[in-house]
C-alpha positions in Angstrom: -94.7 -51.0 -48.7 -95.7 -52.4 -45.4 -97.4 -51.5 -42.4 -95.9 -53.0 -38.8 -97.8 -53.1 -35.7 -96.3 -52.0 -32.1 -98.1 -54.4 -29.8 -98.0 -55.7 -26.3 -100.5 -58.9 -25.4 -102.1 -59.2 -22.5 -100.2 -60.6 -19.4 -96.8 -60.2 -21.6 -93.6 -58.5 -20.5 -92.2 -57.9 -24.1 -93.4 -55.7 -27.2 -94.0 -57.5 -30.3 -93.1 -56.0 -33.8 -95.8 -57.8 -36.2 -95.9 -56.8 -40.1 -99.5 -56.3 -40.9 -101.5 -59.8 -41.2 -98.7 -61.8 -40.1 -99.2 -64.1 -36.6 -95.7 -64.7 -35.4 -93.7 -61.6 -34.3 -90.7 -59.7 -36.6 -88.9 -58.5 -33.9 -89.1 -58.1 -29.9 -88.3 -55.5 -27.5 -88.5 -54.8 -23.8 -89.9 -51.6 -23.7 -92.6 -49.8 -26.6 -90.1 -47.1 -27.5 -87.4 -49.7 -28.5 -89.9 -51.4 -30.5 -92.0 -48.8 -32.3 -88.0 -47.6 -33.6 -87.5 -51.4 -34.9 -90.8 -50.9 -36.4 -90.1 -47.8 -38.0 -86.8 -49.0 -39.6 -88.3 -52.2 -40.8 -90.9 -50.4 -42.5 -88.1 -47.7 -43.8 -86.1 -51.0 -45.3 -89.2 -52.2 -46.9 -90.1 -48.9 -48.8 -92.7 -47.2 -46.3 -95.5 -47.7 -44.2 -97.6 -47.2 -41.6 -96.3 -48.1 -38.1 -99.0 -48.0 -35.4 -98.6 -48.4 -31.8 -101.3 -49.8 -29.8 -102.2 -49.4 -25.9 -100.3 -51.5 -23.4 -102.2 -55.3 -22.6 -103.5 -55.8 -26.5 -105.4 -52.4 -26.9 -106.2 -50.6 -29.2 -104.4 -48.5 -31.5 -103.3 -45.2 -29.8 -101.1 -43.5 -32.9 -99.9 -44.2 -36.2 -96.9 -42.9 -38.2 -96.1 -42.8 -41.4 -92.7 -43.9 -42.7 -91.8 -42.7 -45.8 -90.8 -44.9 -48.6 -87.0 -45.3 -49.0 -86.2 -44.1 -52.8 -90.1 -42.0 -53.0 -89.1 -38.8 -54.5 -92.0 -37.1 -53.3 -92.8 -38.9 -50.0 -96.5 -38.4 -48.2 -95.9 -36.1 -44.9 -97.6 -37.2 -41.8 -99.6 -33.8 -40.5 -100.7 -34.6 -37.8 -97.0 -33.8 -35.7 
C-alpha cells in the first residue's frame, strides 16, 4: 500500500504527486484535479492508499481519499462521500 500526497509549494505553478516520505516528486500536473487522478491511480497500481490533497501554496491537508487496494476482496469504504 501507499499513501500519495497532492501538493502545491509555495510560489510554484505546478502540483506535485509525492508518495508518502519521499522528497522528490512522482509525478507533475498543471492543475490539482489532474494530479489528485495521477495520485489516485498510482496508489490504485500500488495496492491502495490514502491520497490526500492539501490547500493551494503548501497548506495543509484539506481531504483525504481512500483508494482501494487492487486485488482486496473486501476493500475498506471511504464514508465520508
Amino acid at each position: 500500500m501507499a499513501n500519495y500526497h497532492v501538493t502545491n509549494p509555495k510560489g510554484s505553478n505546478v502540483w506535485k504527486v509525492l508518495r508518502g516520505g519521499a522528497k522528490r516528486a512522482a509525478s507533475t500536473a498543471n492543475t490539482q484535479k489532474e494530479a489528485e487522478k495521477i495520485a489516485k491511480e498510482l496508489s490504485h497500481n500500488s495496492g491502495g492508499g490514502e491520497v490526500r490533497i492539501h490547500k493551494p501554496n503548501g497548506g495543509p491537508i484539506r481531504d483525504s481519499d481512500t483508494v482501494s487496494p487492487g486485488k482486496d476482496p473486501n476493500p475498506p469504504r471511504d464514508r465520508k462521500f
